[in-house]
N, C-alpha and C positions, 0 to 999 in steps of 0.2 A: 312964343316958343320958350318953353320950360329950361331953364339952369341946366349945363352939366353936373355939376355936385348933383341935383336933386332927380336930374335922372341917374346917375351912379347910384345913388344913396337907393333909389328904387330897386333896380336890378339886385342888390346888395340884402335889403331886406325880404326876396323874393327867394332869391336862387341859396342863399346862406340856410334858413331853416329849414328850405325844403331839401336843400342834398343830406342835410344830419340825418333827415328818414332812414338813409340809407343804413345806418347802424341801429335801426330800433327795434329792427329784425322784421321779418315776414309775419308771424304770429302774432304778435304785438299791433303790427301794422292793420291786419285786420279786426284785429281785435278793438281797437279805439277810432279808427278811421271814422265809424257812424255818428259819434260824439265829435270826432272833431268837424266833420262836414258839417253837424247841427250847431258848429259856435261859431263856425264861419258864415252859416246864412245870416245869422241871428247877429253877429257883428256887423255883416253889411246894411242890415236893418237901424241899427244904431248909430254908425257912421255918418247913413243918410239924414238920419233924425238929429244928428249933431252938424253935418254940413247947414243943413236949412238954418237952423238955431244959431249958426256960427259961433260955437264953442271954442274952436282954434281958430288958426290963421297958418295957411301956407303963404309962405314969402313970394314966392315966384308966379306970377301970371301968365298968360289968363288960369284962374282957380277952376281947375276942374275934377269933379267927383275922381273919373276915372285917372289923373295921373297923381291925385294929395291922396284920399284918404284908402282909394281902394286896393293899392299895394301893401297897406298896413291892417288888410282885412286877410287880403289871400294871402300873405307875404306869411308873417309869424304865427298866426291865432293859431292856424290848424295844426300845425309840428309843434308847438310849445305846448298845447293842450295837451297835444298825444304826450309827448317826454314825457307831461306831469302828472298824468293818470298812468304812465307807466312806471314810474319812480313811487306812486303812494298811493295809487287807485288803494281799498281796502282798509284805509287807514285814513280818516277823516279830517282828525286836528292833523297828520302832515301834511294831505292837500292842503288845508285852508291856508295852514304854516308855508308853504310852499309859494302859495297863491299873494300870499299878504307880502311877502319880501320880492317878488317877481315884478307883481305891479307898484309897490310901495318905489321900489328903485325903476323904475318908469315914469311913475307918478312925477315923482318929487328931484328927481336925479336924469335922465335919461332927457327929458321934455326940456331941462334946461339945456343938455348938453343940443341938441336937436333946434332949440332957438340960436345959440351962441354961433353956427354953423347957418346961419337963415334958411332953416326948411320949414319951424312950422313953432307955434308960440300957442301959450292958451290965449283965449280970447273973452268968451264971456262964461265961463267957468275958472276957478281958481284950483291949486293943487289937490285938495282934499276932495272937493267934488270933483277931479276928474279919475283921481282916487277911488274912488265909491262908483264911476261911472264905470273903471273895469273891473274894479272888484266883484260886481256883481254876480258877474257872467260865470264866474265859478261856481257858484250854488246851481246853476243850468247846468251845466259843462257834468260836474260829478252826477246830478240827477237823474241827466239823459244816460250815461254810461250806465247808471246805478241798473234804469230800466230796461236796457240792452242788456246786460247781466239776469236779470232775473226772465227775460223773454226767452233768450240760450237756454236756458237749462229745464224750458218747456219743450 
């Protein structure tokens, strides 16, 4: 049976970005929604590909997909994608700018904070690759919206 901290910390990272939705407006909401479902699948795909790979480590046992890495797939990805394609969708160097200080304080800041508390440590990647591991996903993330954009207006 799993930690309370690291069931708290779940609940926490789930229910916190998804009630902000609620201020990003309706219009908004469907307007990004398509992009954010497609960085959510595509994070859960990555997740699995770094579970196997053991790139981190969750402290608390038994280690399973469903209670380490898949709250941090549904939890943030899809409401922070949407905020940041709402704040700069249009405007390319702000997303990326956006993008780089988001994950960059994740990366490098956040993971530590997240070991010190024992929920979850890198393992066999080090900061900058795991840097570059979310960073990615942003060149996806604007892409797909890019193409949902130019579909609309067919």
């Amino acid at each position: 049976m799993f930690a309370r901290r690291h069931r708290i910390f779940n609940l926490s990272i789930i229910l916190i970005p998804w009630l902000s939705l609620l201020f990003i407006g309706k219009r908004s909401f469907k307007r990004y929604s398509f992009a954010g479902i497609t960085i959510v699948v595509f994070e859960i795909i990555n997740h699995l590909y770094g579970h196997k790979r053991k790139w981190w480590k969750f402290y608390d046992k038994p280690r399973l997909f469903i209670k380490d890495e898949l709250p941090f797939s549904i939890g943030p990805y899809m409401p922070f994608s949407m905020w940041l394609l709402k704040f700069s969708y249009g405007n390319f160097k702000k997303f990326i700018l956006l993008n780089v200080i988001s994950d960059g304080l994740f990366a490098f800041l956040f993971i530590d904070i997240l070991k010190k508390f024992k929920i979850i440590s890198l393992n066999g990647i080090n900061h900058i690759q795991f840097f570059i591991y979310l960073h990615y996903k942003a060149y996806l993330l604007y892409g797909v919206q890019y193409l949902v954009e130019k579909l609309r207006k067919y």
